[in-house]
C-alpha positions as CSV (number, residue, x, y, z in Angstrom):
1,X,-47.9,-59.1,-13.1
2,X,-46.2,-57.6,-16.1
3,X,-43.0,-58.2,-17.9
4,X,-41.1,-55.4,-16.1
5,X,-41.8,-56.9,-12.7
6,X,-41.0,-60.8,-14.2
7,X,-37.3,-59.3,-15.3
8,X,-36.7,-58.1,-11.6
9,X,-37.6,-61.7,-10.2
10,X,-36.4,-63.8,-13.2
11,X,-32.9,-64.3,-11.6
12,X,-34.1,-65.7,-8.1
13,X,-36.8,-68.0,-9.6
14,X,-34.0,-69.9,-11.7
15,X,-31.3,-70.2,-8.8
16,X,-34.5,-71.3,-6.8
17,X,-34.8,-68.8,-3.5
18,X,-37.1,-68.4,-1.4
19,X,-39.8,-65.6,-1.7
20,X,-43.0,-64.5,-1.0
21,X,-45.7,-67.3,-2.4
22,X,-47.9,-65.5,-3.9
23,X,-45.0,-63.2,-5.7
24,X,-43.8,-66.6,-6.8
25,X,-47.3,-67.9,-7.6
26,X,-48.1,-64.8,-9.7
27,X,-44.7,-64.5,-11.8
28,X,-45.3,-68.3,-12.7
29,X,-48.7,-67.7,-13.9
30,X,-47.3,-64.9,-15.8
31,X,-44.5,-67.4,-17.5
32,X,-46.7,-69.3,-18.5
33,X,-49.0,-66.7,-20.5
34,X,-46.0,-65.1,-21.8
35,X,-43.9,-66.8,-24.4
36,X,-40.8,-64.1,-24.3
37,X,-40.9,-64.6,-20.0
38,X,-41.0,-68.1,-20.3
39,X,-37.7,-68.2,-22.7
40,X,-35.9,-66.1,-20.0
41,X,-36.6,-68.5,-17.4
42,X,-35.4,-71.3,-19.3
43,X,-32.2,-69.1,-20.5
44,X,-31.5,-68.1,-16.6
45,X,-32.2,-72.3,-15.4
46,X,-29.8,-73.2,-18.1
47,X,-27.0,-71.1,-17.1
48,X,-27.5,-71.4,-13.2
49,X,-27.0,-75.3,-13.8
50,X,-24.1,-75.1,-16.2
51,X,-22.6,-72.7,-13.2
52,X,-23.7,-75.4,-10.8
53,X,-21.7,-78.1,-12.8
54,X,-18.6,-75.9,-13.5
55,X,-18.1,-75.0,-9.5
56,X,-18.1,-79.3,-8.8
57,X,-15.4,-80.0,-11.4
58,X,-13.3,-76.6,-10.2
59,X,-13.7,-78.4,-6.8
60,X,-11.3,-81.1,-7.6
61,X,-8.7,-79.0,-9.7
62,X,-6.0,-77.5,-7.2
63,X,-2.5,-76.4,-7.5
64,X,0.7,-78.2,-7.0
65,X,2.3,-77.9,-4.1
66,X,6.0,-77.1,-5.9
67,X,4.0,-74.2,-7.3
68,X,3.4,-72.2,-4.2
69,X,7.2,-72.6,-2.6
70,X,8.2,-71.6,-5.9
71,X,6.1,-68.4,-5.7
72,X,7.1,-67.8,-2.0
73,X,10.8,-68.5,-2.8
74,X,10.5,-66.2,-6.1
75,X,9.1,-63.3,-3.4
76,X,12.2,-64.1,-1.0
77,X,14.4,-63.7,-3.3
78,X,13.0,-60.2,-5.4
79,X,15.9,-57.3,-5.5
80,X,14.0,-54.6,-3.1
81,X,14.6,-51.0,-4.5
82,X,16.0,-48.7,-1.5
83,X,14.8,-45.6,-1.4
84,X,18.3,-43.3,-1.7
85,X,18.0,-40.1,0.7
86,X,20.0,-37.3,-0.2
87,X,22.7,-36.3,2.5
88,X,22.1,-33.0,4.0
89,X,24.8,-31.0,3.0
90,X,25.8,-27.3,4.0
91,X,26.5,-26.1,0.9
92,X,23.0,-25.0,-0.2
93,X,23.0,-23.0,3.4
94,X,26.4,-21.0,2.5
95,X,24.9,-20.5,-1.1
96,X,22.1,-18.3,0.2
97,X,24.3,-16.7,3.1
98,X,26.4,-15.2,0.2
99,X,23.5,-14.5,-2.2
100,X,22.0,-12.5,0.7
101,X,25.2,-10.9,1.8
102,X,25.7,-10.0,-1.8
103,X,22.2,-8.0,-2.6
104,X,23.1,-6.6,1.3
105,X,26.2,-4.9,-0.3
106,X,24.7,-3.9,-3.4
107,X,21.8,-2.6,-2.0
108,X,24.2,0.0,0.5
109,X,26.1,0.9,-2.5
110,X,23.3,2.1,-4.5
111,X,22.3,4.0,-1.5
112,X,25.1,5.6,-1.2
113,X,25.3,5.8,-4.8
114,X,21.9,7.9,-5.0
115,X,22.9,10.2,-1.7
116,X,25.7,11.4,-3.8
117,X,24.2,11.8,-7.0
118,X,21.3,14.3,-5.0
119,X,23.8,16.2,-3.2
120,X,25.4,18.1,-6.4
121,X,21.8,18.9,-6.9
122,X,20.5,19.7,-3.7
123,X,23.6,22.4,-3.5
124,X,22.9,24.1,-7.6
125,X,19.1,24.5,-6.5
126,X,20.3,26.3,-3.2
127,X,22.5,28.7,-4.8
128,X,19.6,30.5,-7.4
129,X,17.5,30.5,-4.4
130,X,20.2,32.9,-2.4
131,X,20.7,34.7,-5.1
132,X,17.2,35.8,-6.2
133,X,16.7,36.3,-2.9
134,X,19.3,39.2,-2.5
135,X,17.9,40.4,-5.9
136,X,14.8,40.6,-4.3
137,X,16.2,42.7,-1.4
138,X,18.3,44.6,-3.7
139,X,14.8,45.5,-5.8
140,X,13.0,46.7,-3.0
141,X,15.0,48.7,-1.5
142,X,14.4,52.4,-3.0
143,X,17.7,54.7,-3.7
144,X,16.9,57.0,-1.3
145,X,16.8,54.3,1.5
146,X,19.6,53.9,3.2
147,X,21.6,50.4,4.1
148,X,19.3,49.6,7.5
149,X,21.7,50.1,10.4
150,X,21.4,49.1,14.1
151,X,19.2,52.6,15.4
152,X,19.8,54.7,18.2
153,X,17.2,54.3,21.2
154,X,15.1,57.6,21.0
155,X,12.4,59.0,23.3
156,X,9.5,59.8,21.2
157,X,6.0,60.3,22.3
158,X,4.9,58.5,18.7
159,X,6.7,57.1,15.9
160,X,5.0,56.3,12.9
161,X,6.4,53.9,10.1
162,X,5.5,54.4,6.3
163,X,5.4,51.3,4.3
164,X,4.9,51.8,0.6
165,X,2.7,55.2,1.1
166,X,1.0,53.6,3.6
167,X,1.1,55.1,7.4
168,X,0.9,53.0,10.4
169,X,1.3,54.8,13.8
170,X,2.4,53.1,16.8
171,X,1.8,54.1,20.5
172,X,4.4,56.3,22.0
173,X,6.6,54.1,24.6
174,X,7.2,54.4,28.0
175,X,9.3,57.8,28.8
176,X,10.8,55.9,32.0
177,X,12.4,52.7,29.7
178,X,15.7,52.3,30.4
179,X,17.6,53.1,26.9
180,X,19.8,49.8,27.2
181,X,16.5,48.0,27.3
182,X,14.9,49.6,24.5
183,X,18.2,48.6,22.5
184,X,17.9,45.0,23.1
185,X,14.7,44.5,21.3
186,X,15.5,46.7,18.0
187,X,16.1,43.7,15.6
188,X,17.4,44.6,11.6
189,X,14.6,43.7,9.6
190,X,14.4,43.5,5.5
191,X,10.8,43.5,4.1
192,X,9.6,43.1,0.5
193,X,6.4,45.6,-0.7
194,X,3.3,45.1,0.5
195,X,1.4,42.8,-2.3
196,X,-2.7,43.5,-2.5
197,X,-4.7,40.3,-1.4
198,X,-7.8,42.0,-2.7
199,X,-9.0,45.5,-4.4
200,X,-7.5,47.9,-2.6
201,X,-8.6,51.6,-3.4
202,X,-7.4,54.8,-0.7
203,X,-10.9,55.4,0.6
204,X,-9.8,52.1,2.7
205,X,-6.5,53.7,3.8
206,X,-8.1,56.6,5.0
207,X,-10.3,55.0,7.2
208,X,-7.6,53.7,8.9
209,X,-6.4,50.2,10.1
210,X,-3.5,47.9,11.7
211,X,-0.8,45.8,10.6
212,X,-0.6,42.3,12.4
213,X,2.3,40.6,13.0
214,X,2.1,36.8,11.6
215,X,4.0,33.7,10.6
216,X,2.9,31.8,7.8
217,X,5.0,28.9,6.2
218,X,7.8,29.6,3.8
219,X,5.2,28.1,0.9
220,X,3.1,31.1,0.9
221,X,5.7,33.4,-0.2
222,X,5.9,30.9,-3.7
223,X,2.2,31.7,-4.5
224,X,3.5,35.4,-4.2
225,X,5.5,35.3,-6.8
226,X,9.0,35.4,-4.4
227,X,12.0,32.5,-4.7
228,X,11.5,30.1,-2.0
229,X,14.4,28.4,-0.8
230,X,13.6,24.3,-1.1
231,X,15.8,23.2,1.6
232,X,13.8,25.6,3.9
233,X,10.5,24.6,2.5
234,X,9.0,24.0,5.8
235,X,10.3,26.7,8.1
236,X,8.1,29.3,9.2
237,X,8.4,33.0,7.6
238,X,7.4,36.3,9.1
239,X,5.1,38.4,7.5
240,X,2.9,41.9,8.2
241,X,-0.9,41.7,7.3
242,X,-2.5,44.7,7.1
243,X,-6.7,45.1,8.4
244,X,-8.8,47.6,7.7
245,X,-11.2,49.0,10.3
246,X,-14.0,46.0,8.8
247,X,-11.2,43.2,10.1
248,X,-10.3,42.0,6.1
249,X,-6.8,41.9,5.2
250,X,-6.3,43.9,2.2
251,X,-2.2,43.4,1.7
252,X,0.7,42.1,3.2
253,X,4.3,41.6,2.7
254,X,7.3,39.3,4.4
255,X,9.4,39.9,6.8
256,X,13.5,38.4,7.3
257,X,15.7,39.4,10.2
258,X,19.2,39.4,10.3
């Protein structure tokens, strides 16, 4: 056995408990070798036997009995601290009724506020657009046009229609159609020049082609060049593509009815 192992058992071979016999036998032969071990034993035996002697005189020494109804009277008569609840009152409730009733009405008179502030706009950005847009019409049409009036109905075998030098013959109508009829579909039209979407030289014009009848948003006209009228940003616009005999559209131009 070594010194480490002694330490561990030191405690139980002064207070004199029961172990193993050869455990016991072997940390006594060690005690005895070893001068430091056998100090520690004799240290530990001291103080177990001066515990041993202080528990028999504690044994004797008890309180008066005065001493413990004073402590229970003392407890008895203690001031016990009462919690204080708060009384639920309404007042916090109609506080935040009004706050939120207050940022309600704010929040409708900025509203309202704004609507008005964007009308005054909304009306100066409609007027330019009207404007440039008779300028437009008033720029395209030549001098010798005349102002486009409501035609007669005419029997023609063909009719053709030049657009900006450019010829595009229709098929003659029907001999037999009533001229009241014809009437009824004859709608005043005001186009703007054809604008080139790609090179366009007259060796494509002579080889002849159609013009196509389309509606394209009113954006499209903006990336023309033309006014655009904001508050009718999204309506659809009229417009005349012209093909040539390989199916590409080589110009076109837009189209407003009155």
């Amino acid at each position: 056995m070594n010194c480490q192992r002694f330490e561990e058992l030191v405690s139980e071979l002064a207070r004199g408990q029961i172990m193993d016999a050869d455990l016991q036998r072997d940390a006594l032969d060690h005690e005895r070798e070893c001068r430091e071990c056998m100090l520690r034993l004799n240290a530990e035996e001291h103080l177990t036997r001066g515990l041993h002697a202080l528990k028999l005189e504690m044994e004797s020494v008890s309180a008066p009995m005065a001493l413990e109804s004073h402590l229970v009277e003392a407890f008895r008569t203690r001031n016990v601290v009462h919690p204080i609840v708060p009384r639920r009152t309404m007042a916090r409730y109609w506080l935040t009724a009004v706050a939120a009733l207050l940022l309600i009405v704010f929040g409708v008179v900025a509203a309202r506020w704004r609507h008005e502030q964007k009308q005054p706009r909304q009306v100066e950005a409609a007027v330019p657009s009207k404007q440039y847009e008779k300028q437009a019409v008033a720029y395209n049409r030549t001098p010798d046009q005349p102002k486009p009036e409501r035609p007669a109905p005419e029997r023609r075998p063909k009719r053709e229609r030049r657009l900006n030098g450019l010829v595009a013959k229709t098929p003659s109508r029907n001999a037999n159609r009533d001229e009241s009829q014809i009437s009824n579909h004859v709608v005043k039209e005001i186009a703007t020049d054809f604008v080139a979407l790609s090179y366009l030289n007259p060796e494509n014009i002579q080889e002849g082609g159609q013009i196509v009848r389309v509606e394209l948003p009113r954006s499209a006209m903006a990336s023309f060049g033309f006014p655009v009228n904001m508050d009718r940003y999204n309506e659809k616009v009229k417009a005349d593509v012209l093909l040539g005999v390989d199916g590409v559209a080589h110009a076109i131009r837009f189209v407003k009815e009155y």
